[in-house]
TORVO-501903 format. One line per 3 residues: number of its first residue (from 1); their letters; for each residue x negated, y negated, z negated of N, C-alpha, C. Coordinates in steps of 0.05 Angstrom, whole numbers, plus 5000, padded with zeros to 4 digits. Example, Ala and Ser with C-alpha at 12.3 -4.5 7.8 and 13.67 -1.06 7.14 Angstrom:
REM TORVO-501903
1	as	4736/5114/4844/4754/5090/4844/4736/5066/4844 ~ 4743/5045/4858/4727/5021/4857/4742/4999/4843 $
This chain:
REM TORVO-501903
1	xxx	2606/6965/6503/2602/6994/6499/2611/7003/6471 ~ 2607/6986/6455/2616/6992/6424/2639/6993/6414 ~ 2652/6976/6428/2683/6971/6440/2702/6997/6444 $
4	xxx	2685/7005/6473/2696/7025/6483/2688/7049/6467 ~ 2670/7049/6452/2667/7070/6435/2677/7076/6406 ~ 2687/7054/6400/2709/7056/6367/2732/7058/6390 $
7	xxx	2745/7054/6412/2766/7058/6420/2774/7083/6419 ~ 2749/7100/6437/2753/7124/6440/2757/7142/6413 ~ 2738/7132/6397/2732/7149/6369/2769/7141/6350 $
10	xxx	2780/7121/6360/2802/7123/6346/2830/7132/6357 ~ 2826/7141/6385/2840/7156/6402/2838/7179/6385 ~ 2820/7190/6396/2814/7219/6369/2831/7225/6353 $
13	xxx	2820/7206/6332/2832/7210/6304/2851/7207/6313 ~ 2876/7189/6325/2895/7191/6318/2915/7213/6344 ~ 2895/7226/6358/2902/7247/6375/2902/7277/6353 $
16	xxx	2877/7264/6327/2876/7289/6296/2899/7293/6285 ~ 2909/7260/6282/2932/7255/6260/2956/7266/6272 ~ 2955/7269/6291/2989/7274/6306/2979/7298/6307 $
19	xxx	2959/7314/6314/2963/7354/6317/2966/7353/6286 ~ 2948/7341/6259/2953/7349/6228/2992/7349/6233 ~ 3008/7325/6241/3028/7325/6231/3045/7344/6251 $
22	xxx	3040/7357/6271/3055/7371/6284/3049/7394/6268 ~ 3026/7403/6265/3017/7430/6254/3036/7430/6224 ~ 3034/7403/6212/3051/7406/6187/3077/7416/6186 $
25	xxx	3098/7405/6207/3131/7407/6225/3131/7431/6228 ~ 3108/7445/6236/3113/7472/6251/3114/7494/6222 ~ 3102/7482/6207/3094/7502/6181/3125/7494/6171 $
28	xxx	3131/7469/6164/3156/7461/6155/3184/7490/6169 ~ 3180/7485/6191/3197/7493/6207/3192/7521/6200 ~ 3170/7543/6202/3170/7566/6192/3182/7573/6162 $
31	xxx	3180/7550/6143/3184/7555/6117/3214/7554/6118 ~ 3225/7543/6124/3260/7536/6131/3270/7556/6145 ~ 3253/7564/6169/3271/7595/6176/3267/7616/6154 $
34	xxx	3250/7615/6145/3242/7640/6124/3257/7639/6102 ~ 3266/7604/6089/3278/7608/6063/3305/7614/6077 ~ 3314/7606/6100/3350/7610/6109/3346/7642/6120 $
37	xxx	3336/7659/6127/3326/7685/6123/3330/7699/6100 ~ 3324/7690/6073/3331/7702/6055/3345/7697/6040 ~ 3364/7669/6045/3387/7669/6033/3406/7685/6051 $
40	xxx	3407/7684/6071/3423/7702/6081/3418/7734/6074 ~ 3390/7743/6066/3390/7770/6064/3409/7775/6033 ~ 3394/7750/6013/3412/7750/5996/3447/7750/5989 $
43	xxx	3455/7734/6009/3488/7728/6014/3501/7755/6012 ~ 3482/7770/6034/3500/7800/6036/3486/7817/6026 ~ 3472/7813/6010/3463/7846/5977/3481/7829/5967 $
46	xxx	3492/7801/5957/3513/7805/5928/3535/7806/5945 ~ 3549/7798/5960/3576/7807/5980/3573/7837/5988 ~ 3558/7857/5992/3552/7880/5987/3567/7895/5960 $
49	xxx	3555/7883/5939/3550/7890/5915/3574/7873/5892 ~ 3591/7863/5906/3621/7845/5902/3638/7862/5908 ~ 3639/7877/5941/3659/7892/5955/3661/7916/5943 $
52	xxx	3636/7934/5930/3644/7958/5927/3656/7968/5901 ~ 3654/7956/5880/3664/7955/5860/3696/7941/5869 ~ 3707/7920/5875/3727/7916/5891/3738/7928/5903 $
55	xxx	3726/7944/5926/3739/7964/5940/3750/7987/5913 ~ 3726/8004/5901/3732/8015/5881/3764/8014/5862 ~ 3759/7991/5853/3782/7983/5834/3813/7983/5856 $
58	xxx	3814/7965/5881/3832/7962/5891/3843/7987/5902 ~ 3823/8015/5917/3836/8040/5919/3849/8051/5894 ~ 3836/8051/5873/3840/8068/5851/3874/8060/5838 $
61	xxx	3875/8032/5838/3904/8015/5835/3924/8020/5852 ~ 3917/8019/5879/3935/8023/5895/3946/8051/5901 ~ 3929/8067/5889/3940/8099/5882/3957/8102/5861 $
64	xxx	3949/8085/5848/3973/8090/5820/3991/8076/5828 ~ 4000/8058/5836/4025/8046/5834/4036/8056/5863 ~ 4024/8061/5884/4041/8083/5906/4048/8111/5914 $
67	xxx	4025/8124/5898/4029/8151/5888/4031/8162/5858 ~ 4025/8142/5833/4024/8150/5814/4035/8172/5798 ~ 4064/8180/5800/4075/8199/5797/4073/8230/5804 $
70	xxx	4057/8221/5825/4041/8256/5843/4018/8265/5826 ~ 4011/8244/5807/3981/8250/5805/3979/8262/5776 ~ 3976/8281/5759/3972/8295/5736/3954/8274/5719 $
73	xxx	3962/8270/5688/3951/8256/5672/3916/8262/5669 ~ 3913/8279/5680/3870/8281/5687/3873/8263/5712 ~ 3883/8265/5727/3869/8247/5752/3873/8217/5752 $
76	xxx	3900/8212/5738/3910/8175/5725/3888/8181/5713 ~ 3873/8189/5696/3851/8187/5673/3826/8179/5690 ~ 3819/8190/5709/3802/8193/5728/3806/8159/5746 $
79	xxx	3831/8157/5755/3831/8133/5762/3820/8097/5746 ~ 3835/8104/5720/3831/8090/5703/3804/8083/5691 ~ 3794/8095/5694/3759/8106/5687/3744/8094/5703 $
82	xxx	3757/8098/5730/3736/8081/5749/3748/8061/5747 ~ 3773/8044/5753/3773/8020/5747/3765/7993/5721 ~ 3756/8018/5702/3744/8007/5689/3728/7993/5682 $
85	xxx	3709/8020/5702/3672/8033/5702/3677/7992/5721 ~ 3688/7991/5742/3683/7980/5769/3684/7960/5751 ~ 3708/7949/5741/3707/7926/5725/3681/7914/5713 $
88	xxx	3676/7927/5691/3652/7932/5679/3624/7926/5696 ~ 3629/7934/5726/3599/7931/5737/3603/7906/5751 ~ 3629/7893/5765/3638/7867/5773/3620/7848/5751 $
91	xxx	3640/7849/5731/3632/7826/5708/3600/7826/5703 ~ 3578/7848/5709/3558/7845/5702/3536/7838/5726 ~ 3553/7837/5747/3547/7827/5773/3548/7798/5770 $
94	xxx	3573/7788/5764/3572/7761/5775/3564/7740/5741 ~ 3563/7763/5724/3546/7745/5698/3514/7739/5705 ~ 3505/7757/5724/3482/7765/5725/3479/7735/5751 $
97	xxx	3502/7737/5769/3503/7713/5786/3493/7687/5772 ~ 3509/7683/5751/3521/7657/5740/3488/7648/5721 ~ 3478/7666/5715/3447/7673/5702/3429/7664/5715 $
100	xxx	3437/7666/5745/3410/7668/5754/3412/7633/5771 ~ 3439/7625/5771/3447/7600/5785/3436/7584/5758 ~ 3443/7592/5733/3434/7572/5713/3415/7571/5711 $
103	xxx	3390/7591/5710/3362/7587/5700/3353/7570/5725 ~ 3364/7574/5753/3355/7561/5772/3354/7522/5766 ~ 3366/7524/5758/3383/7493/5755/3373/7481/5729 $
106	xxx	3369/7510/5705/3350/7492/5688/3374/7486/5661 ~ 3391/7496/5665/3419/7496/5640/3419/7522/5623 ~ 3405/7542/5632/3392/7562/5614/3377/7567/5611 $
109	xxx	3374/7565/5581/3338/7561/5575/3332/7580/5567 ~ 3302/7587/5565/3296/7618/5556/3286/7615/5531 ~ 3302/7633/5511/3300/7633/5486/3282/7656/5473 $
112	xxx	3256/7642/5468/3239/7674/5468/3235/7671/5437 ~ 3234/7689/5424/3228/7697/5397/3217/7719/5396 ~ 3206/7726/5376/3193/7760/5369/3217/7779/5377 $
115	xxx	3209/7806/5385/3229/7826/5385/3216/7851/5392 ~ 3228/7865/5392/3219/7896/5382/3228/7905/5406 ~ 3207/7919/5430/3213/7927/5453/3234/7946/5453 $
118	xxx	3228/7972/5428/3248/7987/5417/3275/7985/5414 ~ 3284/7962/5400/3305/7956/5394/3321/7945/5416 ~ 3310/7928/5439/3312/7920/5462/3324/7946/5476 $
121	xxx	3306/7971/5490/3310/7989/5503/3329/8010/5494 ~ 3332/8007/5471/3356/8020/5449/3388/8014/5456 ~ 3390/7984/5454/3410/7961/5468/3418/7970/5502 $
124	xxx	3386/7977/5504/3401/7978/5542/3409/8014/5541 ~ 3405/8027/5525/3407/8052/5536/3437/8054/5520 ~ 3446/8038/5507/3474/8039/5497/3486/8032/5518 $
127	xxx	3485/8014/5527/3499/7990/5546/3503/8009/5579 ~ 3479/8022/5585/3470/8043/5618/3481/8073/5610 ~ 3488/8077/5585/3503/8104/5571/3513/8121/5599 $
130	xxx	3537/8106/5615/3549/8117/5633/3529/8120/5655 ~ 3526/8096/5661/3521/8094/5687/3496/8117/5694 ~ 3477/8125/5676/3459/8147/5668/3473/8182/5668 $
133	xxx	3493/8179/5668/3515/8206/5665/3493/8223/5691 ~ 3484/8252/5689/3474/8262/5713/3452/8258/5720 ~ 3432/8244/5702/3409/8234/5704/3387/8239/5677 $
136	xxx	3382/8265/5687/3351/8263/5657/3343/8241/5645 ~ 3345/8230/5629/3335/8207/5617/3302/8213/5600 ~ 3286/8204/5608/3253/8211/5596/3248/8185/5584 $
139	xxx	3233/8176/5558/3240/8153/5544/3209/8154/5539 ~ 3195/8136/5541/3163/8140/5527/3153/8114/5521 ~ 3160/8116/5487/3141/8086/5481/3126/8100/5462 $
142	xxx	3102/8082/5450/3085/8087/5436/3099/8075/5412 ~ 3095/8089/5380/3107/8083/5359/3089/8062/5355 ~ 3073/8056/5357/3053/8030/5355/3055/8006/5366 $
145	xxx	3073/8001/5385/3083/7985/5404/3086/7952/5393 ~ 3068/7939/5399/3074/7917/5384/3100/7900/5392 ~ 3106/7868/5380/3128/7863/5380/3125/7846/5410 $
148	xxx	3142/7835/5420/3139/7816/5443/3148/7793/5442 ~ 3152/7778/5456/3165/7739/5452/3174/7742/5485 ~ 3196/7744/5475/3214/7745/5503/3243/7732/5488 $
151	xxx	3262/7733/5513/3289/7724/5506/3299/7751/5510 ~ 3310/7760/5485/3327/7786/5478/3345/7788/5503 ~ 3366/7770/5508/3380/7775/5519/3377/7775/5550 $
154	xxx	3359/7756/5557/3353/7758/5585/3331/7790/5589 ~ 3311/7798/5574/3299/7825/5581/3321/7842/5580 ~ 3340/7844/5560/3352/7872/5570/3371/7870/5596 $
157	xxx	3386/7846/5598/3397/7838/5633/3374/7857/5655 ~ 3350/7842/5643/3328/7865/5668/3330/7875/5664 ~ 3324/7898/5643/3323/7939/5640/3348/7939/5645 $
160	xxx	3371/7938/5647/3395/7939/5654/3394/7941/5687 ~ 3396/7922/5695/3388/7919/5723/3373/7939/5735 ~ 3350/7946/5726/3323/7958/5735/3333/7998/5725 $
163	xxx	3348/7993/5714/3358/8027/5707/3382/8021/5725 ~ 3402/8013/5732/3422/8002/5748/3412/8014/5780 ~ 3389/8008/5783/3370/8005/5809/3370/8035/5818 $
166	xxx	3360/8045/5791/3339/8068/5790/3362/8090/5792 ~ 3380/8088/5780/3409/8107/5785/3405/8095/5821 ~ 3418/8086/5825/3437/8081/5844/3412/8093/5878 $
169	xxx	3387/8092/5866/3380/8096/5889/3363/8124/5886 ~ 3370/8150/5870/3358/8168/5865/3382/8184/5860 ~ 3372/8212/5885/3395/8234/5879/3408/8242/5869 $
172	xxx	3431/8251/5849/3438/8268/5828/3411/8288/5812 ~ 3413/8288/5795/3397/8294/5774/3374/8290/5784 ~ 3358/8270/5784/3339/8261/5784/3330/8249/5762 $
175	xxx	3302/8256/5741/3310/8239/5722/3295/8211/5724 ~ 3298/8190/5703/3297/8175/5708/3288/8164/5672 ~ 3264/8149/5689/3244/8144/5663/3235/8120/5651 $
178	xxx	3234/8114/5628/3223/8090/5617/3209/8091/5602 ~ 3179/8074/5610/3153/8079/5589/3148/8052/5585 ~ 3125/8048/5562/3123/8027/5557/3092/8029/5550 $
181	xxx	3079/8018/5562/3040/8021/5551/3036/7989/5545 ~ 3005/7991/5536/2989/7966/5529/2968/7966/5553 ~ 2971/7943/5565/2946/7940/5574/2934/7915/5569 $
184	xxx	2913/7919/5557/2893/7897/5549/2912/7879/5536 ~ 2930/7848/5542/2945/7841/5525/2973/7845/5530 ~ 2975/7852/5561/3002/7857/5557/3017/7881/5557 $
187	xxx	3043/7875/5539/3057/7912/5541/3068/7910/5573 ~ 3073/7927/5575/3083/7932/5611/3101/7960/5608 ~ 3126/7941/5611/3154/7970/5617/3157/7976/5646 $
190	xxx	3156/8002/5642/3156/8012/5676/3183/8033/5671 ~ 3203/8029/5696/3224/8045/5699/3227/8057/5728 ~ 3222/8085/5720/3219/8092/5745/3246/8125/5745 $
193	x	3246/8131/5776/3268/8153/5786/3246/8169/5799 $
């Protein structure tokens, strides 16, 4: 009887051990559709965000060199402008690519030192100048603002980005705001449209 009763009792368990490791497979298997789910959502926001600046530049080119002569020195000006502008947003696309493949991988390190949120948001509102064209700009930090320990160059990539955002998905003159508060220890920049 004792026999038959560690038999049974280890039927069990190992009737436990096989639902634990199926139940594990199945979680496995959820986590794998989910991460190939959002690389693909990812694939096509930057192939999105590749083409239109591309498209951009390649209409604008292909007007000048097949019609160029039709077109009055304001509208070449006009063309040139955007192939610029497009250029300009390409290169900060796929730096922003190459940024985000390195920190992944661990070949870009984050270089944080003291810095002055000010001087930071200063940098990005030079750098977003255009792309802000048509857009109230509202600025609110506190002159008291202490300093932070971040990597200069990777925070303003974000406010860049995050005003990049804030244009692109808010009407014509809409304005578009950047504040900066304390809470308890941390500062917290909020950019909002």
């Amino acid at each position: 009887d004792q026999r038959q009763l560690v038999e049974t009792f280890a039927n069990l368990v190992a009737v436990a051990i096989v639902r634990l490791q199926f139940a594990k497979e199945v979680e496995q298997a959820k986590w794998l559709a989910e991460s190939e789910r959002l690389h693909r959502t990812l694939l096509n926001s930057i192939s999105h965000d590749f083409r239109t600046p591309l498209a951009s530049i390649t209409g604008a080119v292909t007007s000048l060199l097949a019609e160029g002569s039709l077109y009055s020195e304001e509208v070449k000006t006009i063309f040139l402008n955007t192939i610029k502008e497009e250029a300009h947003r390409l290169n900060r696309f796929i730096e922003n690519l190459l940024d985000m493949v390195r920190l992944e991988s661990g070949t870009l390190k984050v270089k944080k030192k003291w810095c002055d949120l000010q001087d930071i948001i200063g940098v990005v509102l030079r750098e977003t100048r255009d792309v802000l064209q048509g857009h109230p700009l509202r600025i609110d930090i506190p002159p008291d603002s202490p300093s932070v320990m971040a990597d200069f160059i990777l925070i303003e990539q974000v406010l860049i980005n995050l005003l990049e955002n804030a244009v692109k998905y808010a009407p014509p003159d809409v304005p578009v705001s950047v504040s900066v508060s304390l809470r308890e220890k941390d500062l917290v920049v909020t950019v909002t449209n």
